[in-house]
C-alpha positions as CSV (number, residue, x, y, z in Angstrom):
1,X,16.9,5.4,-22.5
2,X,15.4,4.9,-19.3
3,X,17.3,3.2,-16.7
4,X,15.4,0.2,-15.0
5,X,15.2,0.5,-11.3
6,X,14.1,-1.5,-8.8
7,X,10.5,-1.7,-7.1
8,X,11.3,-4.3,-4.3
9,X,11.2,-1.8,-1.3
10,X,7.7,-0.4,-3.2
11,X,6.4,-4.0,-3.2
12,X,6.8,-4.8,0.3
13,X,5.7,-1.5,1.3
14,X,2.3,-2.2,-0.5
15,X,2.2,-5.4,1.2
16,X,2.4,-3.7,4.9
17,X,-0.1,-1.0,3.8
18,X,-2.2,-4.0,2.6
19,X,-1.9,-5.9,5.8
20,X,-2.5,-2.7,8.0
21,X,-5.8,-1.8,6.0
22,X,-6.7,-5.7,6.3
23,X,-6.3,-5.7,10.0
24,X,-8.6,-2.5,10.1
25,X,-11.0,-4.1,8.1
26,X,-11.5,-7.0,10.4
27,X,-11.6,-5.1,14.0
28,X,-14.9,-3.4,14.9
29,X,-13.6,-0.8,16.8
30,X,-11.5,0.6,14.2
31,X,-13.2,-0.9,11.3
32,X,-14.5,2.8,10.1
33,X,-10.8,4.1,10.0
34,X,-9.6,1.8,7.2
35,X,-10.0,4.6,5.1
36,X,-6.7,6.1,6.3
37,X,-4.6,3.4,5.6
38,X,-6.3,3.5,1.8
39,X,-3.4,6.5,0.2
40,X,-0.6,4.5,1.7
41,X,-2.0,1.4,-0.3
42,X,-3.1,3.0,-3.6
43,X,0.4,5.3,-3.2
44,X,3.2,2.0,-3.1
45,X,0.7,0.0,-5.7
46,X,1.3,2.5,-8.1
47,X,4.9,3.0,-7.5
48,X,5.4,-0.6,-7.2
49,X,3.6,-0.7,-10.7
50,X,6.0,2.0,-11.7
51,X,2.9,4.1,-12.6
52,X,4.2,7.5,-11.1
């Protein structure tokens, strides 16, 4: 068996990632580097998902 852990600190990760990408999104002069906030997002979504 598997033991259960917890993906709190994952979640809230993902969230920060999120809000940093979001905040790149929506200013023009770093609106074409939202890119490099995009591994850090995809990376906690999928641990938070406990995918990897």
């Amino acid at each position: 068996m598997e033991a259960q852990r917890s993906t709190t600190k994952y979640w809230i990760l993902f969230f920060v990632w999120l809000a940093i990408m979001v905040f790149m999104l929506l200013t023009p002069s770093i609106k074409q580097f939202f890119w490099m906030a995009l591994p850090g997002t995809v990376t906690y979504f999928s641990l938070a998902l406990d995918i990897i």
